[in-house]
C-alpha positions as CSV (number, residue, x, y, z in Angstrom):
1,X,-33.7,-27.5,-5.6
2,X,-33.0,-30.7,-4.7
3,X,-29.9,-32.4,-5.4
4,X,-31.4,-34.4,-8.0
5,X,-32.3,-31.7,-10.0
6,X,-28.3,-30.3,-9.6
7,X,-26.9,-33.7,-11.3
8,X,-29.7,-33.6,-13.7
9,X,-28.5,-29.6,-14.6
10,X,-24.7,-30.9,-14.7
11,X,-25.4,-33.2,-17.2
12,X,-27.1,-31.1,-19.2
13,X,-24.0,-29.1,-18.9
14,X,-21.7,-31.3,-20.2
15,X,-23.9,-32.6,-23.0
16,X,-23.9,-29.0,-23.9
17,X,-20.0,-28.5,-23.6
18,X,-19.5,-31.8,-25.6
19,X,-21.6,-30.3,-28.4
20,X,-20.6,-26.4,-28.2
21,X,-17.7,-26.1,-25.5
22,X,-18.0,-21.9,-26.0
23,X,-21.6,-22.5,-24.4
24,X,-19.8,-23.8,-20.8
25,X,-17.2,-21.9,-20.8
26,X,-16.5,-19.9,-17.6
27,X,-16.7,-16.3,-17.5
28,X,-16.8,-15.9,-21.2
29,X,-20.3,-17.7,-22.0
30,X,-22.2,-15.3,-20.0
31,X,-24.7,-14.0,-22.5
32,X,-23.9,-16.8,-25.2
33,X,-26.4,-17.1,-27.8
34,X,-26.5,-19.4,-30.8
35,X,-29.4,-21.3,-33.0
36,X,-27.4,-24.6,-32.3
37,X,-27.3,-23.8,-28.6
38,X,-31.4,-22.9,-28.7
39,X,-32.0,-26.6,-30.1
40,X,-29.5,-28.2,-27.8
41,X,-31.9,-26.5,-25.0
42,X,-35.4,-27.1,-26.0
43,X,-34.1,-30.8,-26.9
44,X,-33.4,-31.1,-22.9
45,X,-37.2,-30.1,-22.2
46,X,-38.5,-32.7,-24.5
47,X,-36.2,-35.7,-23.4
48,X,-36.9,-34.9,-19.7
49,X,-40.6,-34.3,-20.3
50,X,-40.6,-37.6,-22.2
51,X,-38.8,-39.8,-19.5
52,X,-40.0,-38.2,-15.9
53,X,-42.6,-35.6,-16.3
54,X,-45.3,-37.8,-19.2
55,X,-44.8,-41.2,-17.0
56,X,-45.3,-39.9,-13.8
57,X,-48.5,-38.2,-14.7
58,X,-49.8,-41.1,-16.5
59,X,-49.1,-43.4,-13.0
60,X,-50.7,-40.2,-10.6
61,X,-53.9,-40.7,-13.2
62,X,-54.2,-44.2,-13.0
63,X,-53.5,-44.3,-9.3
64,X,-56.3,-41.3,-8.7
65,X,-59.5,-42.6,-10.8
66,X,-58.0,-46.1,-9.6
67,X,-61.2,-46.5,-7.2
68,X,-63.4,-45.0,-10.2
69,X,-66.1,-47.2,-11.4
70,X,-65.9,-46.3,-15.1
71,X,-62.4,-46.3,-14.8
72,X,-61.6,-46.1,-18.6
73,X,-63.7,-43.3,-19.5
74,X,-61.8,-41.4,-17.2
75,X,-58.2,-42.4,-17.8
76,X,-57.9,-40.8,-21.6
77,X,-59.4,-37.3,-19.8
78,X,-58.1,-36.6,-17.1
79,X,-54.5,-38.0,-18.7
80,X,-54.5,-35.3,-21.2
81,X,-55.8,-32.4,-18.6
82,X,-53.1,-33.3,-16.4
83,X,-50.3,-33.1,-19.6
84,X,-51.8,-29.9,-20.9
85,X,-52.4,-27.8,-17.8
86,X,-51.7,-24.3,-18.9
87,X,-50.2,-23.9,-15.1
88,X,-47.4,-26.6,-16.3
89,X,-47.0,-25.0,-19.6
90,X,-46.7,-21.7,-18.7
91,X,-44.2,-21.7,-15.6
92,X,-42.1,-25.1,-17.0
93,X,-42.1,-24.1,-20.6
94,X,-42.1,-20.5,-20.0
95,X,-40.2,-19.4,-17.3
96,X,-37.5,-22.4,-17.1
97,X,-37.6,-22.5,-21.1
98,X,-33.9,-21.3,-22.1
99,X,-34.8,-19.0,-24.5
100,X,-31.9,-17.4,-25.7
């Protein structure tokens, strides 16, 4: 991945430590499960979603039905089938979700 994506995971790390330091721990939080920890998680996937994934779809929209003539009929549609794509869902929800 690129290195964006590594600072991005480190942080996430220590946010996590800050909140539950047995969750970073090395060599003894292999395996570490908690309800706390599970929130902590699925909290990352709605910030980031929030601030990078939801904006940058909304712009790719607007920049590809840019040239349409009934632009605005367009926008709302194609907006929501872009955020909802069951591809998106399924492998960034699914297989990246931490589910503990």
């Amino acid at each position: 991945y690129p290195p964006l994506t590594a600072y991005v995971s480190f942080l996430c790390g220590k946010v996590s430590e800050f909140f539950i330091p047995k969750s970073m721990r090395l060599l003894s939080s292999r395996g570490f499960e908690s309800d706390d920890f599970k929130v902590i998680m699925r909290t990352y996937v709605l910030v980031l979603d929030s601030l990078v994934f939801f904006p940058a779809s909304c712009a790719a929209v607007k920049c590809a039905v840019r040239s349409a003539k009934d632009r605005l009929e367009l926008v709302n549609p194609a907006t929501l089938m872009a955020l909802f794509q069951p591809v998106l869902i399924l492998i960034d929800h699914g297989h990246y979700q931490y589910n503990c």
